[in-house]
Structures are given as C-alpha cells and as structure tokens.
N, C-alpha and C positions, 0 to 999 in steps of 0.2 A: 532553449525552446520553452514556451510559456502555454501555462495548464488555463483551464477558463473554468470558474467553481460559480455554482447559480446557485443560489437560495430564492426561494420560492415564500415570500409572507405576504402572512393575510393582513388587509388594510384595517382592519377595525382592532382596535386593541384597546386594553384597559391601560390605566399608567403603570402598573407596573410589568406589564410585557412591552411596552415602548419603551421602557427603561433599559427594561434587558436586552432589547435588539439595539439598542445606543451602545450598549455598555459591549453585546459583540461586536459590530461593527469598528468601535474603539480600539477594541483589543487586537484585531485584525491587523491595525493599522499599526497600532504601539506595536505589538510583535513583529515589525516589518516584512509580515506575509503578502503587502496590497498597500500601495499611496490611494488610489481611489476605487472607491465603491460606485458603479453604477447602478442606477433606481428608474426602472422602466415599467409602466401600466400593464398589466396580463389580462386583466378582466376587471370588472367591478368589487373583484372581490379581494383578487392577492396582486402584490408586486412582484418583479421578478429583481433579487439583486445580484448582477453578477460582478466579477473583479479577475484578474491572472494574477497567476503567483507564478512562480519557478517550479519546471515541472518534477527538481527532484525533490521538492515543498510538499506534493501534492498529498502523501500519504498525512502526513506532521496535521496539512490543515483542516483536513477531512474527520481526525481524528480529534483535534480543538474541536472545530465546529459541532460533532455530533456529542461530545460531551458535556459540552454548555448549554446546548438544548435539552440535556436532560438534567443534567445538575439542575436547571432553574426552571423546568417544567413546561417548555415549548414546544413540545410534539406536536399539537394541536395548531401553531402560532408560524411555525415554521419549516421548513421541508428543504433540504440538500440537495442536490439535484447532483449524481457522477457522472 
C-alpha cells in the first residue's frame, strides 16, 4: 500500500529558497522515496506538491522532509501536510 505526502509551497521565492526546494525534491528522488513529484495550482499564492511513497517509508520521509526544512530555513517557504 502506498502513503500520499503533500507539501504545500509558496510561489514566490528568492533563488535561494528555489534552490533548496530543487535541491529536496532531488533528494526525494535520489533517495528512492518518489520517481515523480506532482505540482498542482492551490491559490495565487502556494503550490501543492504531492508524490506516494511506501507506506512503511512513511515515518523515514516525513522525518527527511521536516528536517531539511529546518536545517535550511523554510518554515516560512514550506509546509508538510500528514
């Protein structure tokens, strides 16, 4: 069975918060948690991305994810969604 992980980011970003949301979603991918990331419109303001992983993934990517947000300072840039 396959988990569904949504991040939730804001469309306006400087270059180096599009860098670092490259540089997760990359990671994502080289850590073979996700082959693709979806990228869907929310509002004028934020995108939604979401992707499935392995539901017994779920804790491992949840716990990537909110640490990279903070290690590189996207609290503000980005949001998890469980």
């Amino acid at each position: 069975m396959e988990k569904a992980i949504k991040l939730k980011v804001r469309k306006e970003l400087d270059g180096q918060q599009q860098l670092n949301i490259i540089k997760l979603k990359g990671s994502l991918i080289s850590k073979g948690y996700t082959e693709i990331i979806h990228i869907l419109d929310q509002d004028d303001e934020f995108h939604i991305n979401s992707f499935e992983i392995p539901l017994e993934s779920t804790n491992e990517v949840q716990e990537f994810i909110t640490a990279f947000i903070n290690k590189e300072n996207l609290t503000d840039t980005i949001t998890l969604f469980r």
